[in-house]
N, C-alpha and C positions, 0 to 999 in steps of 0.2 A: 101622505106622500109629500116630499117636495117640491117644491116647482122648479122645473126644468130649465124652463125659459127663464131669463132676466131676474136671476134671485133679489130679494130684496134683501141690503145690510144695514141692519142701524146702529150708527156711532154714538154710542151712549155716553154724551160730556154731562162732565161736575162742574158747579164753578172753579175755575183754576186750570181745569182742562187748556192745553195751548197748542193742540195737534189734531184738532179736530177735520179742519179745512183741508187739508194733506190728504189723511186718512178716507174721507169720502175720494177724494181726488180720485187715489191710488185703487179703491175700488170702483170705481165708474171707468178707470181705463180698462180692468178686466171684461168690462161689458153687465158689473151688477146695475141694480138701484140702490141707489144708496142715501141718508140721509141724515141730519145731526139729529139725534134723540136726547131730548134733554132731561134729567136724571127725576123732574117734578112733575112729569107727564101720567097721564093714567098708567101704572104698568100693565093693564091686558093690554094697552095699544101695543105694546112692545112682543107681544107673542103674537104680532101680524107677522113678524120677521123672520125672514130663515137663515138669519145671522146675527149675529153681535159683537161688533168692535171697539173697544174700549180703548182712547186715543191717552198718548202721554199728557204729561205736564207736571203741576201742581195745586190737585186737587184741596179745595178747603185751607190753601194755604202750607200741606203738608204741616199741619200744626197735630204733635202728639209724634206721630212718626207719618211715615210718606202712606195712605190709601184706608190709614186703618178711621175715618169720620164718615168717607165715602162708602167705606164698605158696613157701614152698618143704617145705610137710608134703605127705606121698603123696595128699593124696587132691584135689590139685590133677593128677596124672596121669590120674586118673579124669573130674576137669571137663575135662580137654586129651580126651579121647575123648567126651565127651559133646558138646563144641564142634562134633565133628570132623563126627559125626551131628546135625547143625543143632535140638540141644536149646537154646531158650531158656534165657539162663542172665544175671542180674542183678546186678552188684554197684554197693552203693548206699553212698557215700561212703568209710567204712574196707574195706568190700568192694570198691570200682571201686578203690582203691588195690591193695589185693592181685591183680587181676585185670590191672593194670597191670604190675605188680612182676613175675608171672607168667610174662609173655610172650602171654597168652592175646588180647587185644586185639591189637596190635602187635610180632613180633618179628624178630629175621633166622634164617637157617637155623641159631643155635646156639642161640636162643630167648633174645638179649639181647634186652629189651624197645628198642624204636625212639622209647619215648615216656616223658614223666617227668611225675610231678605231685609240682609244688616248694611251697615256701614262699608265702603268698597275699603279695599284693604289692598294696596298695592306694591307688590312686594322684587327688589332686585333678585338679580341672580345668588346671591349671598342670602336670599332670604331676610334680608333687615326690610325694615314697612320705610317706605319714601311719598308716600302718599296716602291719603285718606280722602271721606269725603266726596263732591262731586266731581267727576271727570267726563269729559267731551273726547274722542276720538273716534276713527273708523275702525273697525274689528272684521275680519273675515268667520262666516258661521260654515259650521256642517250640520246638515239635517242627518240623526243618526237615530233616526224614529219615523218612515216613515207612515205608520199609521193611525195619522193624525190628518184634519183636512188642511191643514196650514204647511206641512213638514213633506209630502211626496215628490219628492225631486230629487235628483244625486248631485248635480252644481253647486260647487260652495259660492256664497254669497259674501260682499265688500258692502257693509250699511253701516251707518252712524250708534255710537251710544252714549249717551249723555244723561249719567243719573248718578247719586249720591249713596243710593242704599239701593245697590243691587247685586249683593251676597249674596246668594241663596246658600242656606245653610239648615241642616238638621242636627237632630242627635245619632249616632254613630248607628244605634240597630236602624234607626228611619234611613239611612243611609244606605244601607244594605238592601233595605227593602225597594227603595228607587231604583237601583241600579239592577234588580233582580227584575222587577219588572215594566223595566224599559220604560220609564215616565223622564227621563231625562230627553227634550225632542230635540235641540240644537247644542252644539260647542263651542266655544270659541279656539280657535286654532290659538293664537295668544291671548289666554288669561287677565283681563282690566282690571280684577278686581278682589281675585280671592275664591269665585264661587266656586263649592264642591264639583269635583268632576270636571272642570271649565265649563259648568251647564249655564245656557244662556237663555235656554227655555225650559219651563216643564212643567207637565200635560197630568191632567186628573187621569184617575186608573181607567177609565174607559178611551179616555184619547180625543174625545170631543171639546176639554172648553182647556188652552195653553196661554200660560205666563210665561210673556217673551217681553226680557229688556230691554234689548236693542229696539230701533227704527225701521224696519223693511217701509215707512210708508215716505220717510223723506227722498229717496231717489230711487230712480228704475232700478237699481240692485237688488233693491227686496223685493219687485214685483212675482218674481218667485214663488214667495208665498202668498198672494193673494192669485195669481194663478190656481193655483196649488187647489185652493179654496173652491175656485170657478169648475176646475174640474170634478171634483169633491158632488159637485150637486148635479152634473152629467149622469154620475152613477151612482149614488147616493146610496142605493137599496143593498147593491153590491159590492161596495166600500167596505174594505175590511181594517176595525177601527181596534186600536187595542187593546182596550175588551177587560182588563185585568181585574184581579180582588183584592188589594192592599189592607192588610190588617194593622189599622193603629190603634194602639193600648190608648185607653182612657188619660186623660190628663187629670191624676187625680190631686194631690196635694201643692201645697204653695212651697217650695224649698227655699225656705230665707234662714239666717246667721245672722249673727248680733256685728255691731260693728265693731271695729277695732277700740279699743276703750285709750288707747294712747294716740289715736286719731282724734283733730282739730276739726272741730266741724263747721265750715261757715257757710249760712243757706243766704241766697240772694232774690229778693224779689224785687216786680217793677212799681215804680210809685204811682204807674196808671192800671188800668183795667190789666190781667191778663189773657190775652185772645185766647191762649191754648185751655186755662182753666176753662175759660164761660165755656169756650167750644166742648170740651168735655162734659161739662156740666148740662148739657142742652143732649147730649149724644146719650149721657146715663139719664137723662130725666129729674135731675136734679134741679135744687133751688138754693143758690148761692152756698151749696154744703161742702166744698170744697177747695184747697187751698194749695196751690203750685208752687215751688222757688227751686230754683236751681241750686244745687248742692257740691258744694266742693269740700274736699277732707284734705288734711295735711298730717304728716307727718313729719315731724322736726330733725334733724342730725343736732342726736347730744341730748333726746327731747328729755332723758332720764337724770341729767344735769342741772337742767335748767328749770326756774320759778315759774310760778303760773307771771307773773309781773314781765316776765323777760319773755314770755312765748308769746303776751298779748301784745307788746312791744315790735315783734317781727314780724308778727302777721300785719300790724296794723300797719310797718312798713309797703306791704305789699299791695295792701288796701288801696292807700295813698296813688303808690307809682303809677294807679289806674289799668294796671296790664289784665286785671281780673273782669273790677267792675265797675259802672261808670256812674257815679256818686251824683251825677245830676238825673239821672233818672232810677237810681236801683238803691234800694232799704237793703243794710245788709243785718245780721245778728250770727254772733258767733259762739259755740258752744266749746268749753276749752277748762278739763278737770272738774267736770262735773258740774258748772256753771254753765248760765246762759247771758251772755251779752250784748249789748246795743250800740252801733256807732252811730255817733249823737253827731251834735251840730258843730262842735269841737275840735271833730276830727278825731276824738277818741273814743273807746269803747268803756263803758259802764255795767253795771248790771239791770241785766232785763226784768224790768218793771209788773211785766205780765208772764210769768213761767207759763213753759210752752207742757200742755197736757202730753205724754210722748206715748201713751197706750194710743191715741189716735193717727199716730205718725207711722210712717212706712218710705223708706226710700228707695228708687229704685234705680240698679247700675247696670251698665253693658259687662256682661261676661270678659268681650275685650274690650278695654279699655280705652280708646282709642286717644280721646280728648283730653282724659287724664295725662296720657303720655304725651301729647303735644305742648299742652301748658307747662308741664315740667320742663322741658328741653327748653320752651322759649325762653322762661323764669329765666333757667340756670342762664341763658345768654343775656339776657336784661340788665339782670339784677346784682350788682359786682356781690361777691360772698354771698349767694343764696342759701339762705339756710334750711331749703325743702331737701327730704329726702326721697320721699313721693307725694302727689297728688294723685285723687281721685275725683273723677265727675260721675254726678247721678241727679236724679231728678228726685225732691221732697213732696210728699200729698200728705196733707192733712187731711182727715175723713171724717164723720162722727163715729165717735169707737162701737157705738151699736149696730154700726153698716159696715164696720172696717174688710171683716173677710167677705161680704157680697161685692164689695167695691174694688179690693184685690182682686184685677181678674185679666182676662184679657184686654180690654181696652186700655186701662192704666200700664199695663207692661206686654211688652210679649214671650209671650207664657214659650214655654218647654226650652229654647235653646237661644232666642235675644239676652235676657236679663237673669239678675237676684235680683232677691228681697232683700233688704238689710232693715234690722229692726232697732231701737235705742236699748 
């Protein structure tokens, strides 16, 4: 049974976590206990709790993408048992990320998550994108799911949102199935960001553990839902939760495409440590077996014109201007007609020394493109006579080829509706 009295909730911070202090606040004004629970604690202490609140921020540095480092530490096996026993369980912006990343919302029977929260995508009434990225404002929510312990109340609520990648997006049948059965718990009256539905939260099929973006814990506005919560444990036994069966297909093969063979490939890395590489490498258990660089592709206007001499001439203009990348800290090499080259000390590009093995290569790009499309428009204003016709951003891994499809997986991309593969 529950306890009635003075429920206990514990705030389960990452490093990087920056909404912790709040978040206790916000439940101790309901009348909980409440206390910071830190992510390296024994997890059975954490099944003392007849809650779990997962505070914003930036977990692990948000390196890789926003919650997916966080959500694969042990003591997310503990919130998957605590779920399982319909303990309320909250993650609130950098935490509904990680509770996404998880699988614990939405997964299939290998626990790839079935759902993604991307890049905000902010879009006019003409429908053209005017923004990307993160944004800060106040949003008004409607709870349109009461059967949730976070979501019973009919009051729309005025709370802050301030995140970068809080899209929630699926594929088109997983879309249908949300909305069949009622996992969407909150909306936004005005849309910040692109997400399906204007959902601004949403709830695993039973209704006990919800990824909510927004802030209910920065101002009395959201106290609503942690209300919400306090009454929830009043009657706990009699609480009707909602309960549902959501069938999701197996995530079973990798869909990647060869890349564009008239595309310019230039991969960028740092000339110190890369944090996101080691971080990865430490999260798959790896030992120095992997290799990161930022990947940018071009496309030339007239590319079918023009010499390989005159295409590596253009780009290396662009090199230069620095609008890409910044030469005192970043190694670049570019790949351009079937060749691979190096920009040397010179300032110009050569051929690479050391041919890159490409069976062990795999790159991976946003479905929407978002950054792609940004660096193109800026170019074109930069750069008098720009000779791009498009740009593409993705991220390069090198792997060992005998781990390449183990290492293709969820943690290097987000599988079903974030990303492609693109192969050489």
């Amino acid at each position: 049974m529950f306890i009635v009295n003075y429920p206990k909730i514990a705030v389960l911070t990452f490093p990087g976590n920056n909404c912790e202090a709040e978040t206790v606040r916000a439940l101790k004004n309901q009348g909980f206990q409440s206390e910071v629970f830190l992510w390296n604690r024994e997890p059975n202490e954490l099944e003392t709790f007849d809650g779990v609140v997962i505070p914003g921020g930036f977990s692990f540095e948000d390196r890789g993408r926003s919650g997916i480092v966080s959500s694969q530490e042990p003591i997310f096996q503990t919130l998957q048992k605590m779920a399982n026993t319909n303990t309320p369980i909250l993650g609130i912006c950098n935490g509904a990320q990680m509770l996404i990343e998880s699988g614990l919302i939405l997964s299939d029977n290998n626990n790839i998550p079935a759902i993604a929260l991307l890049d905000n995508k902010r879009t006019n009434e003409q429908g053209e994108i005017i923004g990307t990225g993160f944004y800060h404002s106040y949003r008004t929510l409607k709870s349109v799911n009461k059967k949730t312990p976070f979501s019973n109340f009919s009051e729309n609520i005025h709370i802050p949102i301030a995140h970068g990648e809080g899209r929630f997006t699926l594929t088109p049948e997983m879309e249908k199935e949300v909305i069949a059965k009622n996992l969407i718990v909150f909306t936004y009256i005005n849309n910040p960001n692109g997400s399906f539905q204007n959902a601004a939260a949403i709830c695993n099929p039973k209704g006990n553990v919800v990824a909510m973006m927004p802030h209910p814990e920065r101002n009395t506005n959201g106290d609503p839902v942690f209300a919400s919560l306090w009454n929830y444990f009043q009657d706990a036994e009699n609480f009707e939760l909602n309960n549902q069966t959501v069938s999701v297909p197996n995530f079973a093969n990798i869909e990647s495409e060869k890349l564009n063979s008239q595309e310019i490939i230039v991969l960028v890395r740092l000339k110190i440590s890369d944090k996101t590489e080691k971080t990865f490498e430490n999260v798959l258990g790896l030992k120095d077996e992997l290799l990161r660089r930022e990947k940018w592709g071009f496309i030339l206007k007239n590319a079918e014109k023009k010499s390989t001499a005159e295409k590596i001439t253009e780009i290396a203009k662009i090199i230069i201007s620095g609008e890409l990348v910044n030469l005192n800290k970043q190694w670049v090499v570019m790949k351009i007609d079937g060749e691979w080259y190096d920009w040397n000390e010179e300032s110009k590009f050569e051929k690479n020394k050391s041919r890159f093995n490409e069976n062990d290569c795999f790159i991976v790009e946003a479905k929407e493109d978002f950054k792609g499309q940004e660096k193109q428009e800026h170019l074109s204003h930069v750069l008098p006579e720009c000779p791009i016709q498009n740009i593409t951003f993705g991220i390069y891994w090198e792997v060992p080829a005998n781990k390449k499809e183990e290492y293709i997986n969820h943690s290097l991309f987000s599988s079903r509706v974030g990303n492609i593969i693109k192969i050489f």
